[in-house]
LUMMIMAR-753790 format. One record per atom (N, C-alpha, C): residue in one letter; z negated, x negated, y. Coordinates in steps of 0.2 Angstrom, whole numbers. Each point is the difference from the previous one (the first is absolute). Example, Ala and Ser with C-alpha at 12.3 -4.5 7.8 and 13.67 -1.06 7.14 Angstrom:
! LUMMIMAR-753790
A:-39:-66:-28
A:0:4:6
A:0:-4:6
S:4:2:5
S:-1:-4:6
S:-3:4:5
END
This chain:
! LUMMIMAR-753790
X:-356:344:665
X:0:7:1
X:-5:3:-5
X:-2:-4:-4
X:-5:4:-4
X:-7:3:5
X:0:5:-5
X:-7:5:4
X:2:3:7
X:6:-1:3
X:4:3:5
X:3:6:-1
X:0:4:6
X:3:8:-1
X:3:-1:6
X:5:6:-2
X:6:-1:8
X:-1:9:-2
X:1:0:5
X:2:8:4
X:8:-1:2
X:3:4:-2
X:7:1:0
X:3:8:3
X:-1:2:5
X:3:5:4
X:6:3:-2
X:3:7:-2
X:6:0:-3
X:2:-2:-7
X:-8:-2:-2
X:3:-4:-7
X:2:5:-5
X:1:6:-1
X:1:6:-4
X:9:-1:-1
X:4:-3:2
X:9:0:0
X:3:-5:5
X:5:-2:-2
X:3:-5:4
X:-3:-8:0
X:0:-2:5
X:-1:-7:3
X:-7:-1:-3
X:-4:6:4
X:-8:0:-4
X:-1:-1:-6
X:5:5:-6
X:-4:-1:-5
X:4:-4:-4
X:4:-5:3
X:3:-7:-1
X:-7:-4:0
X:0:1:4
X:-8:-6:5
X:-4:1:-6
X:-4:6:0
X:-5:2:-3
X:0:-3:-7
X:7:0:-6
X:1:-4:-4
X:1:-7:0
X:1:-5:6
X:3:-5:-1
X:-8:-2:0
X:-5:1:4
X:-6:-2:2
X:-6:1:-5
X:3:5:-3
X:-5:2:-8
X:5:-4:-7
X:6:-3:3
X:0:-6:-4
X:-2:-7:0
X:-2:1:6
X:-5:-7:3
X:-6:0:0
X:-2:5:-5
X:-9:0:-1
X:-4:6:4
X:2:3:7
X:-4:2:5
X:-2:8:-3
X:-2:1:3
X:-3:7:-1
X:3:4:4
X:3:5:1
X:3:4:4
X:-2:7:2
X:-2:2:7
X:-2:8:3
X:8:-1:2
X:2:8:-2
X:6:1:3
X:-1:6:7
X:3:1:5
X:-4:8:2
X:6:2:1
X:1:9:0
X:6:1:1
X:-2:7:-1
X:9:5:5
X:-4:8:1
X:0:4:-7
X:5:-3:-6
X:3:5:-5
X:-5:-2:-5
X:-5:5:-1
X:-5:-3:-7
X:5:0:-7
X:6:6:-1
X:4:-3:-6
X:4:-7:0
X:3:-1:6
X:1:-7:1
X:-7:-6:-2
X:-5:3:5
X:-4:-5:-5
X:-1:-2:-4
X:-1:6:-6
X:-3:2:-7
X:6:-5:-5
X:5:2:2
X:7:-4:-2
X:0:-9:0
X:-1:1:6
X:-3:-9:2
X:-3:-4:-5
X:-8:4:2
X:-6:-2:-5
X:0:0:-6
X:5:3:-2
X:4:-1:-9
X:2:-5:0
X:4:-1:2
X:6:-5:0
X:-1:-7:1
X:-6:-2:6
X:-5:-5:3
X:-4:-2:-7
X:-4:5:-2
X:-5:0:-5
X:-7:-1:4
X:-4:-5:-6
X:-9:1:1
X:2:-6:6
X:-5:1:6
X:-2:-6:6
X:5:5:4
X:3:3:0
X:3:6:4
X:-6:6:5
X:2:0:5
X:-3:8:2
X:4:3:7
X:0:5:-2
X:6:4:6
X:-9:4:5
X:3:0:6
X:-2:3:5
X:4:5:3
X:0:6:0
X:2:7:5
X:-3:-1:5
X:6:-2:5
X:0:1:8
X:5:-2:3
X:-1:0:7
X:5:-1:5
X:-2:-6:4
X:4:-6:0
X:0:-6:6
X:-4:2:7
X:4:4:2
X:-4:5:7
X:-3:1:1
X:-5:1:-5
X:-8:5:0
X:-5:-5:-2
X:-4:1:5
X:-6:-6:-1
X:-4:0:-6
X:0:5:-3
X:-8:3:-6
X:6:-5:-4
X:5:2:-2
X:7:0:-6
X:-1:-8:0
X:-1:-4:4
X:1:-6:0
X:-7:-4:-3
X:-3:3:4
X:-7:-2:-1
X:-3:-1:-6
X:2:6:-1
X:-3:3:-9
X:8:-7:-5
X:4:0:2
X:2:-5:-4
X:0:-9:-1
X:-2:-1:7
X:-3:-6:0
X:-6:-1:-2
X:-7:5:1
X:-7:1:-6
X:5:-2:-6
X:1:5:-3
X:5:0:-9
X:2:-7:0
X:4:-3:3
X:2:-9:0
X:-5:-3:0
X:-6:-1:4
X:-5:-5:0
X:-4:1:-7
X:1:8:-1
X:-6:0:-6
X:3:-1:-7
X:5:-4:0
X:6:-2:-6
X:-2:-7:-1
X:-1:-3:7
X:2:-6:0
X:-4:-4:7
X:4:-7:3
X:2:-1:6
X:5:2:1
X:1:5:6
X:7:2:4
X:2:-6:4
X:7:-6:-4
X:3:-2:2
X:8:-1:3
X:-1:7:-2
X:8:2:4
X:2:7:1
X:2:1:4
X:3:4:2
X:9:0:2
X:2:4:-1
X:7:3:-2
X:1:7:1
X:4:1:8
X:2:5:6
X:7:2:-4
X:1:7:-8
X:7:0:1
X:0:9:3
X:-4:1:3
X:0:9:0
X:4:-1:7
X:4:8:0
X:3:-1:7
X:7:6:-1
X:5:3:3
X:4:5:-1
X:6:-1:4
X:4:1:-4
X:8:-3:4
X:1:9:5
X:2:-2:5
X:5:4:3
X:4:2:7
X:5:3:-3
X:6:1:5
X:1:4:4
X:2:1:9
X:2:5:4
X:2:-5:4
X:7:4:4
X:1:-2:6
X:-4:3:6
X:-1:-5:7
X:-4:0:4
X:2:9:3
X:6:0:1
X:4:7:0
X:6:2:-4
X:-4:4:-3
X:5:6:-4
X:4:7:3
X:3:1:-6
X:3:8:3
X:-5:4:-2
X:-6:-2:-2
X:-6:4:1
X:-4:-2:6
X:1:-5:3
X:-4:0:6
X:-6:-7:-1
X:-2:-1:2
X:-3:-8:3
X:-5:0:-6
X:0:-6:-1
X:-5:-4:-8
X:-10:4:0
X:2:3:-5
X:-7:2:0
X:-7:-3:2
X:-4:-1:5
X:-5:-5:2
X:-5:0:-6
X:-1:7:-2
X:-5:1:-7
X:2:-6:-5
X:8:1:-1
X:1:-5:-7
X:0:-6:0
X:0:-3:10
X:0:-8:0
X:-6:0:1
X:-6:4:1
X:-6:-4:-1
X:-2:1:-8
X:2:4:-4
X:-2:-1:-6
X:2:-6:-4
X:7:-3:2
X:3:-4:-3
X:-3:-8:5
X:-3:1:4
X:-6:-8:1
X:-7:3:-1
X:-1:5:-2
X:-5:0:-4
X:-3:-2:-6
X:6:1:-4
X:2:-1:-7
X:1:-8:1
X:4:-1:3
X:3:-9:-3
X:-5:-5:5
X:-1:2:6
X:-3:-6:4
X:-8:0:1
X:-3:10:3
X:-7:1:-2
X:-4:-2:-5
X:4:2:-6
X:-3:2:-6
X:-1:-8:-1
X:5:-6:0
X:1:-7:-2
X:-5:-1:3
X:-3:-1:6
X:-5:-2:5
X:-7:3:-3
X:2:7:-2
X:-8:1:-3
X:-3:-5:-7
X:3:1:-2
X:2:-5:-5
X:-2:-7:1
X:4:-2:2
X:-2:-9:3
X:-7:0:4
X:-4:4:4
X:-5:-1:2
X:-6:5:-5
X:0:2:-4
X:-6:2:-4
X:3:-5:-6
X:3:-1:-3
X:-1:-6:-3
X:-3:-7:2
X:4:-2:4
X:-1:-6:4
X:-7:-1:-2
X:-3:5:5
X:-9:2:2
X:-4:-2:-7
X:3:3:-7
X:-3:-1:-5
X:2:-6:-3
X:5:-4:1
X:4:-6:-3
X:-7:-5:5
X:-2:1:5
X:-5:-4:4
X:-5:-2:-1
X:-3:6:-5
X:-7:-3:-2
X:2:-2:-7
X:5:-2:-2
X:1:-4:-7
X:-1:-9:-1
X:-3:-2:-4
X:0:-7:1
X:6:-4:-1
X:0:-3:5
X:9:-4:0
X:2:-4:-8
X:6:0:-3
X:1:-4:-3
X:5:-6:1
X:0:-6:-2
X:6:-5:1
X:2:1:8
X:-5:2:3
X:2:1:7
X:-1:5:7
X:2:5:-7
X:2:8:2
X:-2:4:-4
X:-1:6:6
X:-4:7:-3
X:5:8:-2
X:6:-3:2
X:6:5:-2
X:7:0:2
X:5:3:-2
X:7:2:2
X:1:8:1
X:3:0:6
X:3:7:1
X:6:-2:1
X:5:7:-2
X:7:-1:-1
X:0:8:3
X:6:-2:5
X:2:8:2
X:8:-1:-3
X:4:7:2
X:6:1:-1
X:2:2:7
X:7:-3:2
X:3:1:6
X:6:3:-5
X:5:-3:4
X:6:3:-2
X:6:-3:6
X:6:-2:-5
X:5:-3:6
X:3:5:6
X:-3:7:-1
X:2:3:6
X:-5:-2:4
X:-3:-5:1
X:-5:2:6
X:3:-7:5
X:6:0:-3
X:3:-7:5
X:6:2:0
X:4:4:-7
X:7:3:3
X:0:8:1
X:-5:6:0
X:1:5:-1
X:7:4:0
X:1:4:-5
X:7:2:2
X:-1:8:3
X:7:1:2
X:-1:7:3
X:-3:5:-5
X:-5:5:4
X:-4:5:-4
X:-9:-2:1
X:1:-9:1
X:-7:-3:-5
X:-4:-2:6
X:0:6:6
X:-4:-4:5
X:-9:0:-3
X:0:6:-1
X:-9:2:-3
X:0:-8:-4
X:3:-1:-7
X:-2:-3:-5
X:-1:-6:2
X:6:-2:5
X:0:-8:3
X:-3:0:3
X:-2:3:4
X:-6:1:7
X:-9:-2:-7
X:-1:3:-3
X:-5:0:-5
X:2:-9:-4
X:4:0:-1
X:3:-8:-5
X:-3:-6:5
X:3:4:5
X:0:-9:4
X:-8:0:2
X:-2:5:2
X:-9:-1:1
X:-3:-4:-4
X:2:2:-6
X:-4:-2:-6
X:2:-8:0
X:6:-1:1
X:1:-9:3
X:-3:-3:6
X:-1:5:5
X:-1:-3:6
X:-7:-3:-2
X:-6:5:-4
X:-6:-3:1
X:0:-4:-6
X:5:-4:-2
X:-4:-3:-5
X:-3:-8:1
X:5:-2:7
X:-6:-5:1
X:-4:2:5
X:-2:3:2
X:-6:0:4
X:-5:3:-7
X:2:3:-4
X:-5:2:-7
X:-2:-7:-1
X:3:-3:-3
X:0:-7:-3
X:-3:-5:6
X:-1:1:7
X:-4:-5:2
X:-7:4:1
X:0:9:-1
X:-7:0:2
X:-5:-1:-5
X:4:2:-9
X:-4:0:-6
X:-1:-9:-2
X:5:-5:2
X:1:-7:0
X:-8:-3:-1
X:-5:2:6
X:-8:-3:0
X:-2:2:-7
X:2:6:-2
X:-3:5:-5
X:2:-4:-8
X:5:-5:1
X:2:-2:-6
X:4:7:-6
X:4:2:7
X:5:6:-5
X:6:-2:3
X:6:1:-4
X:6:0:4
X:6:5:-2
X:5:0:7
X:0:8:1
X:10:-5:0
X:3:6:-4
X:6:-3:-2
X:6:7:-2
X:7:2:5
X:2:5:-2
X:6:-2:-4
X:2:6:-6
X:7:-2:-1
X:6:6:3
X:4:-3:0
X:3:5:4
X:9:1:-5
X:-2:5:-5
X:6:3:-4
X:8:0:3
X:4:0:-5
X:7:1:3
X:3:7:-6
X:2:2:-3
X:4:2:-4
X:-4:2:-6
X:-5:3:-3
X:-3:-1:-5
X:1:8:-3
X:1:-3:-7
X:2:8:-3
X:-6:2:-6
X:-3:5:6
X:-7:3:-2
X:2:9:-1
X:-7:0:-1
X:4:10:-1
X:2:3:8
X:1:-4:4
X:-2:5:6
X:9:-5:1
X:2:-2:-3
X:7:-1:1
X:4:5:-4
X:-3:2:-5
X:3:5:-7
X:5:8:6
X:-3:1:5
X:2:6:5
X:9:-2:2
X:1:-6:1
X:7:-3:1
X:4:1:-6
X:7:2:1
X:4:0:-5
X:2:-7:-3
X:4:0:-6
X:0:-6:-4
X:5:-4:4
X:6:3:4
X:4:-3:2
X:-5:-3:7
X:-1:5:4
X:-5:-5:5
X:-2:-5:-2
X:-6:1:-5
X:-3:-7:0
X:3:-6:-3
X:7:3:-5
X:3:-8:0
X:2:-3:7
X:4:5:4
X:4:-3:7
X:-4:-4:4
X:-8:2:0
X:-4:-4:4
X:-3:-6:-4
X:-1:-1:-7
X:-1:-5:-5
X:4:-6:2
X:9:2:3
X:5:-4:1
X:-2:-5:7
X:-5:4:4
X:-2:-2:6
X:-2:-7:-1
X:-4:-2:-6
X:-3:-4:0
X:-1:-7:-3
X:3:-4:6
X:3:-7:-1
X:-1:-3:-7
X:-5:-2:-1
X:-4:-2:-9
X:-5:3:0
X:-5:1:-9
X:6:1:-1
X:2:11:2
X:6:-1:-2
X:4:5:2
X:0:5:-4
X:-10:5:2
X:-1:4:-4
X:-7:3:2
X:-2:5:-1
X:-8:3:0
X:-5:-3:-1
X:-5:-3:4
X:-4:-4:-4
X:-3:4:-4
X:-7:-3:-3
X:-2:3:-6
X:-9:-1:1
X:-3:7:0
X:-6:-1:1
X:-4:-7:-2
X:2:-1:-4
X:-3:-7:-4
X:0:-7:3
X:7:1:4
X:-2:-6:6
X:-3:1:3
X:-3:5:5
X:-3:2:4
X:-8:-2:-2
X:1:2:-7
X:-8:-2:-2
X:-1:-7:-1
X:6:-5:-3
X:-3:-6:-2
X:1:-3:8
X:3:1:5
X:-2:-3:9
X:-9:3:-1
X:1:5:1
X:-9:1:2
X:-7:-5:-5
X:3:1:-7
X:-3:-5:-3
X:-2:-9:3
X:7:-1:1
X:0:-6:4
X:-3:-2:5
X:1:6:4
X:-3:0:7
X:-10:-1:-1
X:0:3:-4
X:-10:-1:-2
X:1:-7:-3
X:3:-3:-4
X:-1:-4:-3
X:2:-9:6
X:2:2:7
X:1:-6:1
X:-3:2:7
X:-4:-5:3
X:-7:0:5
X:7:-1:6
X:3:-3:0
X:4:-2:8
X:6:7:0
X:-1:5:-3
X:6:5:2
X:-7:5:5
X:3:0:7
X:-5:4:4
X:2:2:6
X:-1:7:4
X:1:3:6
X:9:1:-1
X:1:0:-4
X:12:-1:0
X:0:6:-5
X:6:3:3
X:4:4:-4
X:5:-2:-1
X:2:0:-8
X:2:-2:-5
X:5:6:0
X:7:-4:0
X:7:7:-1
X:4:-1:-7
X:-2:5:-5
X:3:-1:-6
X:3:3:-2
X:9:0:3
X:4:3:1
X:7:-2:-1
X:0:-7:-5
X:7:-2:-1
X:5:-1:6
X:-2:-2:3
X:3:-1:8
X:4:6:4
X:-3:5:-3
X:2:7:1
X:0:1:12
X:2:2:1
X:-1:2:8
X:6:7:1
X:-6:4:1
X:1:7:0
X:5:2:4
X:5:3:2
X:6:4:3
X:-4:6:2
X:5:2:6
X:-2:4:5
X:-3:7:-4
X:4:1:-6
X:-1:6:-4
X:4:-1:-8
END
């Protein structure tokens, strides 16, 4: 991984800036990109030198563009790392009346669009890199185990989850010629800031869900799975469920 840079989506909090440190402990050079430039700034502290934050949005083609340039010109863009994306809830009908069509397409804009812009303007630059021990790159997306149990509320997000699974073998066989491989993990329980909104009693009760072990996982597993996943050539086209044999109830 030396002289390698990974672009890390989301990397400013959570799972990403899990990632972002596990992978700048393994030498790589890290672009993070992300909306919050305070978030950023925060990061890039904390990261230190081989660190560079990117202001932008997954969804917007310049925003991505401009951060996959920043990665090549650090390094080789060797990996990429899909953690950007937004959780949310509505029933399909409320006592307000039927699911906002505005908010379920922003929420497959965010998690499924955005991921796919991502994977194909990387890709494109991970292409013209000269292979190493094989290969020219890793991309890792993020699913989530709702996109195989969704619970009530999670049609948007699960609808958005499972996409981001559905393509990833056909990702994976069309980057395959290109000597890149395309690899999703798909969370269970992870206690990030965007779980902080749940009360302390919630999130033990749902903690108890969880066969082994029988607890929140910890952005740090999230990032040494990803780690691994760049580090071993035969993990490819599969989503990966990292979730302590967790399987989601109706609500």
């Amino acid at each position: 991984m030396s002289d390698a840079t990974a672009l890390v989506t989301g990397g400013t909090s959570g799972l990403g800036l899990a990632t972002a440190e596990r992978l700048r402990a393994a030498g790589m050079r890290v672009v993070i990109l992300g909306r919050s430039r305070e978030r950023g700034e925060e990061a890039v502290a904390r990261l230190g030198a081989e660190t560079v934050f990117v202001p932008g949005d997954v969804a917007v083609e310049k925003d991505v563009e401009r951060a996959v340039r920043e990665a090549a010109l650090r390094g080789t863009l060797r990996a990429v790392v899909n953690c950007a994306g937004r959780a949310h809830a509505a029933r399909v009908v409320s006592r307000s009346g039927p699911h906002s069509l505005k908010e379920f397409a922003e929420v497959i804009e965010a998690n499924l669009l955005g991921t796919f812009n991502v994977v194909r303007l990387a890709a494109d630059a991970m292409a013209a890199t000269e292979p190493v021990a094989g290969e020219r790159g890793v991309i890792v997306n993020t699913a989530s185990i709702a996109a195989f149990e969704g619970q009530t509320g999670q049609a948007a997000y699960a609808a958005s989850k499972a996409g981001v699974a559905g393509m990833t073998l056909p990702l994976a066989r069309d980057l395959g010629p290109l000597l890149i491989r395309v690899v999703t993990v798909a969370p269970g329980l992870f206690d990030t800031p965007a779980a902080d909104v749940l009360p302390a009693a919630r999130k033990a009760a749902l903690g108890e869900l969880v066969p082994q072990p029988r607890r929140w996982g910890r952005a740090e597993e999230f990032a040494e799975l990803v780690h691994h996943i760049l580090r071993n050539p035969m993990i490819n086209g599969e989503t990966i469920r990292l979730d302590g044999g967790l399987r989601l109830p109706s609500r």
